[in-house]
C-alpha positions as CSV (number, residue, x, y, z in Angstrom):
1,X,54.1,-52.5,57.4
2,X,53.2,-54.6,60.2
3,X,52.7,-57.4,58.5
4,X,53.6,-60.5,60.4
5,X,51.5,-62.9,58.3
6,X,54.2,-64.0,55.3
7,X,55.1,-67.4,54.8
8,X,57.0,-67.6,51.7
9,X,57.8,-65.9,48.4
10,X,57.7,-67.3,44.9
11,X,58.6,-65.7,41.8
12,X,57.2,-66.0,38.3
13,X,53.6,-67.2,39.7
14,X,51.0,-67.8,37.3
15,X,47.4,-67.6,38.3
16,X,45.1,-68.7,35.6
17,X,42.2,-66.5,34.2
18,X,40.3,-68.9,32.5
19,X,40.3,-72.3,31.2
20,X,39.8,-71.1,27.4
21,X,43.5,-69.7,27.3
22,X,46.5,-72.1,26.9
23,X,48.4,-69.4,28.7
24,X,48.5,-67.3,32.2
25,X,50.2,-64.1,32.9
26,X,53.4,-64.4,35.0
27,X,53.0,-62.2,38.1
28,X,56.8,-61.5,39.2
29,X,56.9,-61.7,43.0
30,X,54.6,-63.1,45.2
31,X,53.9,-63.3,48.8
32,X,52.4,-65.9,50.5
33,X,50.6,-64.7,53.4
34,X,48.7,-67.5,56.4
35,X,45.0,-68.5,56.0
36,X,43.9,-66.1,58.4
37,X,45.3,-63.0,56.9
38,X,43.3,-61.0,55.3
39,X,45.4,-60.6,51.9
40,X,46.5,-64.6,50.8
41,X,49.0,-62.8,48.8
42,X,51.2,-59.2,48.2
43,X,51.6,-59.9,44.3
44,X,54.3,-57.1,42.9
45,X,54.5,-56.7,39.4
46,X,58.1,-55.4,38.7
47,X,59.8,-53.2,35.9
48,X,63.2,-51.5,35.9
49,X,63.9,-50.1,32.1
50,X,61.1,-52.0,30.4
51,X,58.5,-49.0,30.6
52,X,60.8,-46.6,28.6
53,X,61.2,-49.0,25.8
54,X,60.3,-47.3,22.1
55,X,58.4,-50.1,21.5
56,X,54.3,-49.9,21.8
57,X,53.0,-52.1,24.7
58,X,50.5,-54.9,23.4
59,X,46.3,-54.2,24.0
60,X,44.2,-56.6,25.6
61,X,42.6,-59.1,23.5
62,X,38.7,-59.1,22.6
63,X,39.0,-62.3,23.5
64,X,39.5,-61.3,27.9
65,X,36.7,-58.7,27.4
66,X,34.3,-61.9,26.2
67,X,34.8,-63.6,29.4
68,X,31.7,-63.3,31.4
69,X,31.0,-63.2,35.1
70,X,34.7,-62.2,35.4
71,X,34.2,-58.6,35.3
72,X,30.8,-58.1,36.9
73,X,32.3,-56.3,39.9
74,X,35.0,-54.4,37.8
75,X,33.2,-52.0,35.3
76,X,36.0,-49.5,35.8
77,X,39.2,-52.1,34.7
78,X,36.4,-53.2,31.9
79,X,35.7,-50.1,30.7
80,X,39.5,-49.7,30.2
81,X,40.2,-52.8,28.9
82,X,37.7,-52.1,26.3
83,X,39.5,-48.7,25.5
84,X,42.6,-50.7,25.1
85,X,40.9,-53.6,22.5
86,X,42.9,-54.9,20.6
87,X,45.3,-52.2,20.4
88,X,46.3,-49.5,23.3
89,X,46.6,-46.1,22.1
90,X,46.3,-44.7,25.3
91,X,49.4,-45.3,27.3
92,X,52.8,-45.4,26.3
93,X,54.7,-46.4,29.2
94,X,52.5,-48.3,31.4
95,X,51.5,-51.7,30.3
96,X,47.7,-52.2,31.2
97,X,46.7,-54.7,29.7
98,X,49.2,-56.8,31.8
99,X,48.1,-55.6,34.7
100,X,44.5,-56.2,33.7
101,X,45.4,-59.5,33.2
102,X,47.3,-60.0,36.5
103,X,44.1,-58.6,38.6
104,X,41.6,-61.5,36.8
105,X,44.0,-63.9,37.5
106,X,44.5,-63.1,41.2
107,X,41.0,-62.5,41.6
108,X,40.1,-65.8,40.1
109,X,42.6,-67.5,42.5
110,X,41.6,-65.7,45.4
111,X,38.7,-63.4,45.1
112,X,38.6,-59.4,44.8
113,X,39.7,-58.4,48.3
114,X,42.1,-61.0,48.8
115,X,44.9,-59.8,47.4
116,X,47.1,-56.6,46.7
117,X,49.1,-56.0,43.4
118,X,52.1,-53.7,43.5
119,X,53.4,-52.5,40.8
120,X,57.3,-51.6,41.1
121,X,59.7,-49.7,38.7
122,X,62.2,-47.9,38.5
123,X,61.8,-44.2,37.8
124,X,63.1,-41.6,35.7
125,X,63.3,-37.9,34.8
126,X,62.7,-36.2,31.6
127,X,59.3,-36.3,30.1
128,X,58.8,-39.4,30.4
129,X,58.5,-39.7,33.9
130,X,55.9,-37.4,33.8
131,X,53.9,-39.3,31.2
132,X,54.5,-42.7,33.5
133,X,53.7,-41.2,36.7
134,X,50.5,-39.4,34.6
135,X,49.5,-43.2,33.3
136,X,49.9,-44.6,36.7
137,X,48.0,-42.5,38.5
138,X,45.2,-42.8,35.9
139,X,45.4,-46.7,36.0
140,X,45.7,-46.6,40.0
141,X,42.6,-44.3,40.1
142,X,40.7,-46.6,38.0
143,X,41.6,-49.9,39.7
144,X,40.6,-48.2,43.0
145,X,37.3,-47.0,41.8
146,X,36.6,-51.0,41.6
147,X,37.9,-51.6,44.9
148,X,41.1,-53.2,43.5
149,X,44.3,-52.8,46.3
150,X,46.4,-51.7,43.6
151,X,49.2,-49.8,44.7
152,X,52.5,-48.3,42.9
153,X,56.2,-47.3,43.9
154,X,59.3,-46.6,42.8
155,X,62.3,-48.4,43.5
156,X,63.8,-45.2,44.6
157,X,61.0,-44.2,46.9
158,X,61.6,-48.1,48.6
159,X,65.4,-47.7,48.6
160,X,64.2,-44.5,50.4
161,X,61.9,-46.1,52.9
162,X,64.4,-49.3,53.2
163,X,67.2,-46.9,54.7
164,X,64.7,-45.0,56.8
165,X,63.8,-47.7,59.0
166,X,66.2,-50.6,58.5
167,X,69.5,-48.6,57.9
168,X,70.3,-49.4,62.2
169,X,70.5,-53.5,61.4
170,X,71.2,-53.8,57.8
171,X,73.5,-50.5,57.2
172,X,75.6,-52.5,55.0
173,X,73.1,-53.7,52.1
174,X,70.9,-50.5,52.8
175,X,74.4,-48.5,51.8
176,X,74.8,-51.4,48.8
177,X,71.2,-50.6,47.6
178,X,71.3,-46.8,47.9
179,X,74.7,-46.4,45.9
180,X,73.3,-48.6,43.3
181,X,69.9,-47.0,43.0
182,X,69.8,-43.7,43.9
């Protein structure tokens, strides 16, 4: 909130991690903020059904954990990518090692505190919900013990805060998005 700074949005923004891998991680929505801000960019990694797949979510590869200088201000997201090498057996709904990946590559682009990543999805009930919102909270505590801006929402909970203040001047899509989401 507040923010006055945004100059454009892109979508499906790659930010490379290193030069040893043919291929960067696609961050889904990305902010462009002014040179003087503070953040360059609001990065938002998105997810509607995709965390309550069956299938197992992909580790990191040894091969991101052998980088060097990379991760010298992040032992926190190192010590978890190294708990989720090759294989993660620790979460089943959150994908990690994605994020993981989307932090190096922002913070190669733009440095550590230059960016915020948001990670977006839409929520659930039943136990899984509780395991997601469990796994988030753990990733969000570790990315913060680094001094990451990570942050996490649902879409509900920004359907909810898109009608509390912008209901008055946009009632028709703020009734459009709250029929269809909530």
């Amino acid at each position: 909130t507040g923010n006055t700074s945004s100059q454009g949005i892109n979508f499906e923004v790659k930010y490379p991690i290193s030069v040893k891998f043919s291929r960067s991680p696609n961050v889904d929505v990305v902010i462009n903020n002014s040179p003087e801000s503070r953040f360059k960019v609001f990065a938002i990694e998105c997810k509607f059904s995709e965390a309550y797949y069956p299938r197992k979510h992909s580790g990191i590869s040894p091969k991101y954990i052998e980088l060097d200088t990379i991760w010298d201000d992040i032992p926190n997201l190192l010590k978890l990518a190294k708990e989720i090498s090759p294989d993660d057996n620790k979460f089943i709904h959150l994908h990690p090692a994605q994020l993981i990946k989307h932090i190096l590559g922002l913070k190669e682009k733009f440095g550590k505190n230059k960016f915020r990543l948001l990670y977006l999805w839409y929520d659930t009930i039943g136990p899984e919900s509780g395991i997601h919102h469990k796994e988030i909270g753990e990733f969000t505590k570790t990315a913060k013990a680094d001094n990451i801006y990570f942050h996490a929402m649902s879409y509900q909970d920004l359907v909810i805060k898109l009608a509390k203040n912008y209901r008055g001047t946009h009632r028709g899509y703020v009734d459009y998005i709250s029929e269809r989401y909530l």
